[in-house]
C-alpha positions in Angstrom: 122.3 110.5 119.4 119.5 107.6 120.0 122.1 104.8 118.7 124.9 106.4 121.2 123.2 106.3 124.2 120.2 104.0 124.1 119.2 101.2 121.3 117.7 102.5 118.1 113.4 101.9 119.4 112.1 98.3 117.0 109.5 100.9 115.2 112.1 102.3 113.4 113.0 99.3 111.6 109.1 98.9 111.0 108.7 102.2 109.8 111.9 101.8 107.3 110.7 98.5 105.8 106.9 100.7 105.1 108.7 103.0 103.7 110.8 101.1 101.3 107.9 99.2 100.7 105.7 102.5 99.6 108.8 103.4 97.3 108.6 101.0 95.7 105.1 101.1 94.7 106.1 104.5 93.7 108.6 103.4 91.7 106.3 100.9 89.9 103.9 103.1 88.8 106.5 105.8 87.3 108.7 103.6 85.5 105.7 102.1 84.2 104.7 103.1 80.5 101.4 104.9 81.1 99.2 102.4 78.9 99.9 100.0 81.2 99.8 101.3 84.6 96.0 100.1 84.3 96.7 96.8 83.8 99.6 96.3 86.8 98.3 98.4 89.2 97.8 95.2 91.4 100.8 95.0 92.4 101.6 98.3 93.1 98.4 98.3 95.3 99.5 95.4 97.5 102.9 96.8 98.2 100.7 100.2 99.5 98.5 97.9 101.6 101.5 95.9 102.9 103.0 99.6 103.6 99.6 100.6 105.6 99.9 97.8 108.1 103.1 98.0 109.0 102.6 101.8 109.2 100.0 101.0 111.4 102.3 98.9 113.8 104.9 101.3 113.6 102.8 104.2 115.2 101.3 101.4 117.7 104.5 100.8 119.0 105.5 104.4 119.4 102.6 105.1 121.5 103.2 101.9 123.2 99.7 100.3 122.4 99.6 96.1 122.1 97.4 95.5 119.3 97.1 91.9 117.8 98.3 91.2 114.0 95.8 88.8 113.3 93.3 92.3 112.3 95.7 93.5 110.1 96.6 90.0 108.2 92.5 89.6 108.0 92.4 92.6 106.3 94.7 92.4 104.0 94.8 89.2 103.3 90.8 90.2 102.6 91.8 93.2 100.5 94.2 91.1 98.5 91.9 88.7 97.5 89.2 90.9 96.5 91.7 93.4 94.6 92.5 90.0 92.5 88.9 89.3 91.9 88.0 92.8 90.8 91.4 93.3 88.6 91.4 90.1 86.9 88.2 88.3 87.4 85.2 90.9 87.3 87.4 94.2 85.5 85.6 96.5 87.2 88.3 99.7 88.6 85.6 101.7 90.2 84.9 98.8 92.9 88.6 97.9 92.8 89.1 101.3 93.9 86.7 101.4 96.4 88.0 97.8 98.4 91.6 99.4 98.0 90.2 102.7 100.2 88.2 100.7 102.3 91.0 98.2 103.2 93.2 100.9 103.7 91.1 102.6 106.2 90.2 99.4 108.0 93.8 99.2 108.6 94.2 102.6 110.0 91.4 101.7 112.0 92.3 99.3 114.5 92.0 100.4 117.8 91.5 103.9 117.4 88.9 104.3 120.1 91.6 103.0 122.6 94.4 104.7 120.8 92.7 108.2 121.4 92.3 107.4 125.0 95.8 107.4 125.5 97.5 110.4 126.9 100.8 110.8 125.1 103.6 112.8 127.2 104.5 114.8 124.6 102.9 117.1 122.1 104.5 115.4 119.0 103.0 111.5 120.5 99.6 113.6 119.5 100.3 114.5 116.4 101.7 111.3 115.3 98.1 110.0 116.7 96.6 112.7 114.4 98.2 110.7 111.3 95.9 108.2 111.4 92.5 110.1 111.1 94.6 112.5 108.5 95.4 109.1 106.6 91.9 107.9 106.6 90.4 111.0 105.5 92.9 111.5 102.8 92.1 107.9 101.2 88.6 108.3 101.4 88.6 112.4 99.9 90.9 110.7 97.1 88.5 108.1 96.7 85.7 110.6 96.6 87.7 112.7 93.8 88.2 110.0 91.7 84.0 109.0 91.6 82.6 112.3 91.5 85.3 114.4 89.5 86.8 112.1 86.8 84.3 111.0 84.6 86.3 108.1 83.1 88.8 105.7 85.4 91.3 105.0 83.5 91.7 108.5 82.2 92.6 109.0 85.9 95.1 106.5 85.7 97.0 108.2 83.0 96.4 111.9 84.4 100.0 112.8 85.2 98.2 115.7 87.5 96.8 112.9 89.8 99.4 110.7 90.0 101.8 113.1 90.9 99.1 114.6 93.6 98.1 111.5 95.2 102.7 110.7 95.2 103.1 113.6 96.4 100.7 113.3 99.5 102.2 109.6 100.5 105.5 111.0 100.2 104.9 113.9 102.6 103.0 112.0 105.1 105.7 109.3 105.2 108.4 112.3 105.7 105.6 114.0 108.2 105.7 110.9 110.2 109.1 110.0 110.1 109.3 113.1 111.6 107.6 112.7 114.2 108.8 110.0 115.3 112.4 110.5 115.8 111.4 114.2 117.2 109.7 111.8 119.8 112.1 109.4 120.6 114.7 112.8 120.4 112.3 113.7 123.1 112.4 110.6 125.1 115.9 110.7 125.5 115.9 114.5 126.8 113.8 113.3 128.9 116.0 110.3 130.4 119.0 112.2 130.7 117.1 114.7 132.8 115.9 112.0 135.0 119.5 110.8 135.1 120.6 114.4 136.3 118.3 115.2 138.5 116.7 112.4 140.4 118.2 109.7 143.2 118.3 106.5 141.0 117.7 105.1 144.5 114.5 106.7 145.8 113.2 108.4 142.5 113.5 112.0 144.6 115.3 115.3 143.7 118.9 115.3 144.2 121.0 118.2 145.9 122.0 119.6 142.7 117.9 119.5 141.6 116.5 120.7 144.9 118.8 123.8 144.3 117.5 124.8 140.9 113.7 124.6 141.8 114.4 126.5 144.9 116.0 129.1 143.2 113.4 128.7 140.0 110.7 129.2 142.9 112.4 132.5 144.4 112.6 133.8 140.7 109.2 133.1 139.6 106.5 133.2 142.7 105.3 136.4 144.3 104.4 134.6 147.4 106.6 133.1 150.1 107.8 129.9 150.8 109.9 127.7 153.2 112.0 125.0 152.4 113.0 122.5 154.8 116.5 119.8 154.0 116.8 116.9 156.2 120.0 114.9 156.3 118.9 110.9 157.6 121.4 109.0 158.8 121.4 105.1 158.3 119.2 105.5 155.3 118.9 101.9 154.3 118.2 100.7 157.5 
């Protein structure tokens, strides 16, 4: 319906490149042998950070709030580099872990003071904005689990149990949000063909057919009286 009657919205195509981008971090560490997901789980890492920010632009876009890319490129670029130097330089997972969560949630992040003072139109633009917080918590209670709960790393890293959790939570969210946003933009476009029906493109008031409806939705629906006055104006544009 959105491709037939208005152009497919930009944070769709942002939203499908985070997406394939997530997948295929997914698809790293399964078709990895388990012995090794240890040792490669750089890469898969940066994908999921790459994923985050343009996550992070897609739901920006939706709820039509201009935030500069030089945060997100800071931060990753950041993350990046100090994934590499704990991985390969230092070998220490625990603080690897804990850059990977905190770079995630700086991501998340940006702007969310001002993104919470928006006032979205409709009730799924909210819970889109709920994503983020949801996001940030999840990292961080995953993060948590993984400190407090598994007494050696790289046990974790081979537990099929938590792999398949912490999958199985990106994968919902990215269906949750892709959810909401073409129930949004499904939204949008109720909402324009609407305007289109019931409004002078001219003057932005009701037309006849409009003014008819809500005097007869009034008449059905208030227990007091009204009075409704139509004016014809010649030599309107003049």
């Amino acid at each position: 319906v959105a491709s037939a009657l208005y152009k497919i919205p930009k944070y769709f195509t942002w939203y499908a490149a985070a997406m394939l981008i997530a997948s295929s971090s997914l698809l790293i560490f399964n078709i990895s042998p388990p012995q090794f997901i240890t040792q490669i789980s750089f890469i898969p890492s940066v994908l999921l950070l790459l994923a985050c920010v343009l996550t992070t632009h897609t739901i920006h876009l939706r709820l039509q709030l201009n935030t500069p890319w030089h945060y997100r490129l800071t931060v990753l670029i950041s993350g990046i580099t100090l994934l590499y130097i704990f991985k390969f330089i230092y070998h220490d997972d625990l603080i690897y872990l804990a850059v990977l969560t905190t770079a995630i949630c700086l991501i998340f992040s940006q702007n969310i003071i001002r993104l919470f003072q928006l006032k979205p139109p409709h009730r799924l633009d909210r819970l889109l904005r709920a994503c983020i917080p949801l996001i940030i918590m999840l990292a961080i209670g995953r993060a948590i689990l993984l400190y407090t709960l598994v007494e050696d790393y790289h046990h974790a890293n081979n537990d099929h149990l938590t792999l398949a959790s912490t999958q199985f939570l990106v994968f919902f969210m990215s269906l949750f949000i892709l959810t909401l946003l073409y129930g949004g933009t499904y939204q949008d476009i109720l909402t324009r063909l609407h305007e289109e029906r019931s409004t002078d493109p001219l003057t932005g008031l009701l037309n006849r057919r409009a003014i008819y409806e809500y005097l007869h939705y009034i008449q059905q629906n208030s227990v007091s009286e009204h009075a409704a006055i139509l004016c014809d104006i010649d030599y309107f544009k003049k």
